[in-house]
SEBAGU-104552 format. One record per residue (C-alpha): residue number from 1; residue in one letter; x, y, z. Coordinates in nm, 4 decimals, always signed. Example, Ala and Ser with C-alpha at 12.3 -4.5 7.8 and 13.67 -1.06 7.14 Angstrom:
2
(pt 1,a,(+1.2300,-0.4500,+0.7800))
(pt 2,s,(+1.3670,-0.1060,+0.7140))
END
This chain:
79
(pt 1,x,(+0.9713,+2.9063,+9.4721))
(pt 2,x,(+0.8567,+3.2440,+9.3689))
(pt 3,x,(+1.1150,+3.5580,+9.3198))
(pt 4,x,(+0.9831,+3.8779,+9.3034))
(pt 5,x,(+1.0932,+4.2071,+9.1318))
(pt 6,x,(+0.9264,+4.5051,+9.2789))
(pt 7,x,(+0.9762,+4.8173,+9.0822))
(pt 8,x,(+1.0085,+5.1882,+9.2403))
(pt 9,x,(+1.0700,+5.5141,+9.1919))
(pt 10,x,(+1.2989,+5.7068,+9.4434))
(pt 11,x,(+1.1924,+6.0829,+9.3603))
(pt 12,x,(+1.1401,+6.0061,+9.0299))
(pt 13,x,(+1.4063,+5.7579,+8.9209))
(pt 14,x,(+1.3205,+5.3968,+8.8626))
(pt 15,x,(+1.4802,+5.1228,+9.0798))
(pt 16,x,(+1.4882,+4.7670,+9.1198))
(pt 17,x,(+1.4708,+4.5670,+9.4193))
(pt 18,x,(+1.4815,+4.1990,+9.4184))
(pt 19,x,(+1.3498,+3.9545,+9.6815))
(pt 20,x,(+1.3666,+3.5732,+9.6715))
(pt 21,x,(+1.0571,+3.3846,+9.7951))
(pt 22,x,(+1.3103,+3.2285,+10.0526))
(pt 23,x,(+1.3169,+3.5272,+10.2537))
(pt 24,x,(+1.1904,+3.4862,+10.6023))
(pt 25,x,(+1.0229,+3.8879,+10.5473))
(pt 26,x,(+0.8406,+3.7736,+10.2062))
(pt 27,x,(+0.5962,+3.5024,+10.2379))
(pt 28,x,(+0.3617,+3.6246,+9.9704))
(pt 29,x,(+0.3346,+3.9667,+9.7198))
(pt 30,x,(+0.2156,+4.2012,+9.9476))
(pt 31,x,(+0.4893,+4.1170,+10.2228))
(pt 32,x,(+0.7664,+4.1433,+9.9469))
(pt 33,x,(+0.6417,+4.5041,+9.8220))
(pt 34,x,(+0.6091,+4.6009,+10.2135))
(pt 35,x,(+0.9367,+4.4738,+10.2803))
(pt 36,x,(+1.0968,+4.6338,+9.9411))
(pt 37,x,(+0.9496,+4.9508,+10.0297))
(pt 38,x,(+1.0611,+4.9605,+10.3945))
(pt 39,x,(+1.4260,+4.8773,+10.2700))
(pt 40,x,(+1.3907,+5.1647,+10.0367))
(pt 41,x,(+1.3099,+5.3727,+10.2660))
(pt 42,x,(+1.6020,+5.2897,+10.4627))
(pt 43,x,(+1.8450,+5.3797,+10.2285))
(pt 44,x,(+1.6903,+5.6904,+10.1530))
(pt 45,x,(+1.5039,+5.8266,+10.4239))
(pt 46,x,(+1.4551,+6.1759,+10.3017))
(pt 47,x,(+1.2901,+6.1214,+9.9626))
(pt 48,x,(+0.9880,+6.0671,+9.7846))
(pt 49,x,(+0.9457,+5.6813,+9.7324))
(pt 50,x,(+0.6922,+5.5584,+9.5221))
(pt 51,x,(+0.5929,+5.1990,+9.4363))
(pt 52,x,(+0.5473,+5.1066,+9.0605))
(pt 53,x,(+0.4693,+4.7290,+8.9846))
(pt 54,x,(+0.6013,+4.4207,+9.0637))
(pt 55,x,(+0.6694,+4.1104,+8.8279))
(pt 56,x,(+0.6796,+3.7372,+9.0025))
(pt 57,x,(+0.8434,+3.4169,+8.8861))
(pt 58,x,(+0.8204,+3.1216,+8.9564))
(pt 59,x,(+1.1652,+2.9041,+8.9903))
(pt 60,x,(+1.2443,+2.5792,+8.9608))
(pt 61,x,(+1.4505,+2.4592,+9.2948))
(pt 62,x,(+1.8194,+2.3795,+9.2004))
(pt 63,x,(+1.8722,+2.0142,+9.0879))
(pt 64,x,(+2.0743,+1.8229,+9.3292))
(pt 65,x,(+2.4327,+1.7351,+9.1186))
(pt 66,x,(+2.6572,+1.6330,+9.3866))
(pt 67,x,(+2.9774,+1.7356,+9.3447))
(pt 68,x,(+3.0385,+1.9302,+9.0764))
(pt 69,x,(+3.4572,+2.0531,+9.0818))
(pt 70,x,(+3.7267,+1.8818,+9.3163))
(pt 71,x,(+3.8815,+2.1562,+9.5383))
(pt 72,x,(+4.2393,+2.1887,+9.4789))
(pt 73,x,(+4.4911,+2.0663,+9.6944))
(pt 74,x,(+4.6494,+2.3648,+9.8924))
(pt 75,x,(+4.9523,+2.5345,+9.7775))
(pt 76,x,(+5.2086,+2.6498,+10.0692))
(pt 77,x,(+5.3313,+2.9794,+10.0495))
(pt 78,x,(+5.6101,+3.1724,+10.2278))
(pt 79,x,(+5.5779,+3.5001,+10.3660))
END
């Protein structure tokens, strides 16, 4: 699975936005910087937004453990 980092600048100050390759919007690098972009511009629709770079990895899927902790049995409380 790939995870992507796509840098940006939101007039003038450097951001971060981070988008797994399990997305449903990002099924490939220029989909992720489209969709990082749009999201951007969501949150700040009056300013200057500017795309920098964008750094992939590649990571390993999660190995499957089973179970891991026993959940505790409840404690009653009063109110």
């Amino acid at each position: 699975m790939i995870h992507y980092e796509i840098f940006v600048s939101v007039d003038g100050q450097r951001g971060v936005v981070r988008v797994g390759g399990s997305h449903p919007l990002a099924n490939g690098t220029a989909s992720a910087i489209e969709y990082a972009l749009e999201v951007t511009k969501m949150c700040y629709p009056e300013a200057t937004i500017e795309f920098d770079f964008i750094k992939e990895y590649t990571l390993d899927d999660e190995p499957d453990v089973g179970y891991v902790y026993e959940a505790p049995t409840p404690v009653q409380t009063y109110h």
